[in-house]
Backbone as CSV, one residue per row, in Angstrom:
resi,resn,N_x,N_y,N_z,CA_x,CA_y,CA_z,C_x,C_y,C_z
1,UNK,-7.528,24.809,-1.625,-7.246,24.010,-0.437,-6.555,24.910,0.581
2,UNK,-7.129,24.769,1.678,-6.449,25.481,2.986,-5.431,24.794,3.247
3,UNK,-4.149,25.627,4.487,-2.813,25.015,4.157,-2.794,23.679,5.231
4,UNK,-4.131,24.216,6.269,-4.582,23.069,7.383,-4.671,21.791,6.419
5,UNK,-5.563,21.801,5.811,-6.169,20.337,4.466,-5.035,19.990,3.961
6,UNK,-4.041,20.974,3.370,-2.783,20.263,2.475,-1.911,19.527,3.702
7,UNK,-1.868,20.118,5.074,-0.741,19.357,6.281,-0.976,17.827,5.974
8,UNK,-2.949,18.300,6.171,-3.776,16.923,6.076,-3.487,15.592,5.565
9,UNK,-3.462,16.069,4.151,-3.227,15.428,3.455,-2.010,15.019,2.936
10,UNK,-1.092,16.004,3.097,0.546,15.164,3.131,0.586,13.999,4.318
11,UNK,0.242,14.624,5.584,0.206,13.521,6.336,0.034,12.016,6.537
12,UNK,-1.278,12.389,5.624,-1.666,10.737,5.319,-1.337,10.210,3.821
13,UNK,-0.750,11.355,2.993,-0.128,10.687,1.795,1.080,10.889,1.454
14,UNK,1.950,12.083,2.173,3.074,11.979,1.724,4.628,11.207,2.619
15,UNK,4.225,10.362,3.771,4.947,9.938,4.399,5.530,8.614,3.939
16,UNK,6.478,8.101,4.659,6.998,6.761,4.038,8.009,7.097,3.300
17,UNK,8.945,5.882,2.665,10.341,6.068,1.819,9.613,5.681,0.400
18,UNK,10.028,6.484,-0.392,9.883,6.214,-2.190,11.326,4.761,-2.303
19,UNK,10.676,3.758,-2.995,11.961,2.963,-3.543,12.245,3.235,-5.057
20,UNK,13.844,3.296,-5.147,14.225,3.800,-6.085,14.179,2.632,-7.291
21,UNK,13.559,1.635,-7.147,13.458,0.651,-8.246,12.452,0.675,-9.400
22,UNK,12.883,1.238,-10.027,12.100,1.421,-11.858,10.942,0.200,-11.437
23,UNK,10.086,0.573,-12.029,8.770,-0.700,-12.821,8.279,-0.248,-14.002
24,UNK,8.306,-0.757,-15.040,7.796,-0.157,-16.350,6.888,-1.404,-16.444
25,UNK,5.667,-0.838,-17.213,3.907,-1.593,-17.078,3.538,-0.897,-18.603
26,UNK,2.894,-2.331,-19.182,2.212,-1.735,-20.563,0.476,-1.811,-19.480
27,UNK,0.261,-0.904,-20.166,-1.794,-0.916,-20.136,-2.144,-1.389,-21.644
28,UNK,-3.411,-2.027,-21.120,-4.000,-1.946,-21.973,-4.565,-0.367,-22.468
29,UNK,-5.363,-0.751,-23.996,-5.793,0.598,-24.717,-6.600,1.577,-24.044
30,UNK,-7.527,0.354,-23.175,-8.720,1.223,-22.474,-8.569,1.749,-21.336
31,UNK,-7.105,1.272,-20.555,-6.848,1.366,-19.368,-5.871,2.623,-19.409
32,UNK,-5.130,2.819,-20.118,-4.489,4.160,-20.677,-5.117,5.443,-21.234
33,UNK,-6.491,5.688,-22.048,-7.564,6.115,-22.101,-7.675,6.672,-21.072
34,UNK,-8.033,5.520,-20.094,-8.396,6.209,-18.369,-7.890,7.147,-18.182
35,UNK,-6.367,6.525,-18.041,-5.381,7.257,-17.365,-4.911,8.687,-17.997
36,UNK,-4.820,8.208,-19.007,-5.106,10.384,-19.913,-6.270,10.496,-19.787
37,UNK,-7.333,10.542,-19.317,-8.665,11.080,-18.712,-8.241,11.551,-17.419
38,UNK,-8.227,10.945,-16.385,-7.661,11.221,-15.178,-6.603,12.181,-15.357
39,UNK,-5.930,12.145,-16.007,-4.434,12.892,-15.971,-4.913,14.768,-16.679
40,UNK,-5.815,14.394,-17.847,-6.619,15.948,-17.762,-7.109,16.508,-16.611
41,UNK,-7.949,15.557,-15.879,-8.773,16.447,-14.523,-7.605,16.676,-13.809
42,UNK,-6.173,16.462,-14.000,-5.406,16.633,-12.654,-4.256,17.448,-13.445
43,UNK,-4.339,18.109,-14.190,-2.917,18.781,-14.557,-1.779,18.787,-13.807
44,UNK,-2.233,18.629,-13.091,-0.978,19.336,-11.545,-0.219,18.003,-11.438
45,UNK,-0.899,16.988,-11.747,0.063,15.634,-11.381,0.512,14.750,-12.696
46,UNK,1.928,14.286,-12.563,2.057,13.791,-13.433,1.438,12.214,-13.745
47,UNK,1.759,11.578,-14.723,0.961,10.173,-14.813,1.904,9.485,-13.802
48,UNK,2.988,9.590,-13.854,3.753,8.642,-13.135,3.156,8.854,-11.660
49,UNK,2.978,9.693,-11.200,2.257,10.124,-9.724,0.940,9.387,-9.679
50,UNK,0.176,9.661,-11.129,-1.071,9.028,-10.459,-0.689,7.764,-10.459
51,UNK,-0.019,7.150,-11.491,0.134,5.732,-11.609,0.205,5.515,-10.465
52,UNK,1.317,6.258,-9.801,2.132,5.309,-7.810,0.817,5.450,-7.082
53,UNK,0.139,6.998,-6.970,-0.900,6.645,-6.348,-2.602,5.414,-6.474
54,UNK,-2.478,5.166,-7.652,-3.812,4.195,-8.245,-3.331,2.945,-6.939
55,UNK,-1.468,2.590,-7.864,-1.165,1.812,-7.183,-1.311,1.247,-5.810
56,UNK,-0.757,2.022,-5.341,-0.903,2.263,-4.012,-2.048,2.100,-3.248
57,UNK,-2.961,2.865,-3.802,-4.272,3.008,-3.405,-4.654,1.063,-3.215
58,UNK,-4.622,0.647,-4.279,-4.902,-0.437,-4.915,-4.569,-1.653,-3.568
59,UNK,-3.264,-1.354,-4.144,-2.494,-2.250,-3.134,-3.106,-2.713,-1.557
60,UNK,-3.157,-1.078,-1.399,-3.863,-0.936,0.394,-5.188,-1.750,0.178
61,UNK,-6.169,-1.540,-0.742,-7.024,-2.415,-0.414,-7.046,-3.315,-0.609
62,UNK,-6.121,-4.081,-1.644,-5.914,-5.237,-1.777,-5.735,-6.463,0.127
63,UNK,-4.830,-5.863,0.577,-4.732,-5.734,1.651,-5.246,-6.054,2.449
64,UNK,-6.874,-5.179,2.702,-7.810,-5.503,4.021,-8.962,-6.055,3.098
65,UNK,-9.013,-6.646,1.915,-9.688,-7.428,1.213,-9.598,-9.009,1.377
66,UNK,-8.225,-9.299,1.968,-8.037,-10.534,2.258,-8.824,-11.064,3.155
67,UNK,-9.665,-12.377,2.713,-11.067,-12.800,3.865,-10.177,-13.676,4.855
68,UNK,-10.345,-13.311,6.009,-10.417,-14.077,7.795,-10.622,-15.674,7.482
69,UNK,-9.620,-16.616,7.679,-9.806,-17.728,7.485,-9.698,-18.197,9.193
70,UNK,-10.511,-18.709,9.795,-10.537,-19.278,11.189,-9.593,-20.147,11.455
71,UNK,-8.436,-20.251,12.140,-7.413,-20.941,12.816,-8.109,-21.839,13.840
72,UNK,-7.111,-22.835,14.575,-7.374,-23.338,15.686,-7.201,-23.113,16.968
73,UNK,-6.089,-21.883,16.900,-5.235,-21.261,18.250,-6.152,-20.273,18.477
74,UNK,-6.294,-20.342,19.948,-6.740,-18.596,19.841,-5.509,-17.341,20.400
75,UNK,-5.517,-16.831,20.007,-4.386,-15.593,20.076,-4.810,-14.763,21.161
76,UNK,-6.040,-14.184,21.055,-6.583,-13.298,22.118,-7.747,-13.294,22.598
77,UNK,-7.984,-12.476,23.394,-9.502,-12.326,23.679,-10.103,-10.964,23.447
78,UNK,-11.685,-10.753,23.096,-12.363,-9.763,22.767,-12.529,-8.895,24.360
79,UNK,-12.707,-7.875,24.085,-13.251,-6.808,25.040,-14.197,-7.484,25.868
80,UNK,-15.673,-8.680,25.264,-16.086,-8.993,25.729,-15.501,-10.299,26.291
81,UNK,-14.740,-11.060,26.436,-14.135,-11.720,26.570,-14.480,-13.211,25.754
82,UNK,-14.415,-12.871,24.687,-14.489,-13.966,23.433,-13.218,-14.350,22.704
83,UNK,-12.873,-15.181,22.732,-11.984,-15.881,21.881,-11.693,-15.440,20.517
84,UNK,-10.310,-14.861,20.332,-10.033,-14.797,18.980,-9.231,-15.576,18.418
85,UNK,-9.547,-15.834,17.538,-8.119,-17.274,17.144,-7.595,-16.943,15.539
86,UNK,-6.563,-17.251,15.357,-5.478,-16.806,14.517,-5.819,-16.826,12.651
87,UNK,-5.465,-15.995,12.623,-5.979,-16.456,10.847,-4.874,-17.153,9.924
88,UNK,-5.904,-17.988,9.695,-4.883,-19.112,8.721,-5.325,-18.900,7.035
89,UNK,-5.593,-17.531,6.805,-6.128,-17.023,5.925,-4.775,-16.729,4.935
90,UNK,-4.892,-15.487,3.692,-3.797,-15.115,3.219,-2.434,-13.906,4.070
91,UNK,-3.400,-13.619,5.327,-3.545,-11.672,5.755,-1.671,-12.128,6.092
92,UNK,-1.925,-13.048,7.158,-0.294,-13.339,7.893,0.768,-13.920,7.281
93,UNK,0.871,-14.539,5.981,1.809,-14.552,4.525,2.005,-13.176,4.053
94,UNK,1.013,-12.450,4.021,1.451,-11.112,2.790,2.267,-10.217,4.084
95,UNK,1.870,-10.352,5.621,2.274,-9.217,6.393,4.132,-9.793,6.417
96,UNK,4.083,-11.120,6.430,5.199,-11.765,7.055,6.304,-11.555,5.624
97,UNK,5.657,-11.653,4.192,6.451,-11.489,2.902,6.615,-10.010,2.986
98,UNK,5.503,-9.129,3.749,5.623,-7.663,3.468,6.943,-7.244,4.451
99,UNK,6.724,-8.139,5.328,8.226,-7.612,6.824,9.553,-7.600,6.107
100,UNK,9.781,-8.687,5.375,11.286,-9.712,4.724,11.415,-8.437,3.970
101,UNK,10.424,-8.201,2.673,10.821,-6.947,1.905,11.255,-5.433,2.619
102,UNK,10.804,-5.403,3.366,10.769,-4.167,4.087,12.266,-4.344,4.976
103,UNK,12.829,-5.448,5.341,13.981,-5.289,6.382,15.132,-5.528,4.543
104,UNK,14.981,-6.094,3.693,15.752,-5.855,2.928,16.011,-4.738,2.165
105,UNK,14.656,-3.880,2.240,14.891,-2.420,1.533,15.688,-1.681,2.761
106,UNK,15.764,-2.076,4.006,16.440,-0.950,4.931,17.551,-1.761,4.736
107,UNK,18.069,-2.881,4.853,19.421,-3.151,4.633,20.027,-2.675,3.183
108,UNK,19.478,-2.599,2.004,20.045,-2.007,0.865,20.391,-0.384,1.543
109,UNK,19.124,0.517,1.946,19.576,1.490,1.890,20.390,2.061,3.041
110,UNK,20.943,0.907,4.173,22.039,1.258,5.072,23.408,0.886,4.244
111,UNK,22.973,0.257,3.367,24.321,-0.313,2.153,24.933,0.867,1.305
112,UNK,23.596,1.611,0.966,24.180,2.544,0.134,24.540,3.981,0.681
113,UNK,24.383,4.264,2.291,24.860,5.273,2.783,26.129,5.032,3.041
114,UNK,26.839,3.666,3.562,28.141,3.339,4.390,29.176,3.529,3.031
């Protein structure tokens, strides 16, 4: 890897805060298998790394997997000037549960600098 590709790729994977909160996870037999399969092709990384990254990975698509449920409001308009109206889907619960977590992980960790 060129050191251009590694900037690259820290960029888009190594940014953001690590939270310091343990999760311990049993796998199943076959799903651990995997994961020492995977973990041979990658010497360089540990399992716990790939684990965060699967995760992660996971997560994100979990994410933009959530299907567009049609609201009644419209919020905006298109370029062409079409009506967009609000999703009453899962997307604006997980962003709004994702905000709450996110202002309580910065209040813990302004807690633990003061």
């Amino acid at each position: 890897m060129k050191i251009k590709d590694l900037v690259k790729h820290w960029d888009k994977h190594g940014r953001g805060r690590l939270n310091r909160d343990a999760a311990y996870l049993s796998l199943s037999d076959q799903h651990h298998e995997l994961l020492q399969k995977v973990a041979a092709m990658y010497p360089m990384k540990s399992s716990q790394d790939l684990i965060r990254d699967l995760i992660s990975a996971s997560l994100d698509e979990l994410e933009t997997s959530f299907p567009y449920v049609q609201g009644d409001k419209v919020v905006a308009y298109d370029e062409d000037g079409f009506e967009v109206f609000e999703d009453k889907g899962l997307t604006p619960r997980f962003v709004e549960l994702s905000q709450k977590k996110i202002q309580r992980l910065k209040a813990r960790q302004l807690e633990s600098v003061a």
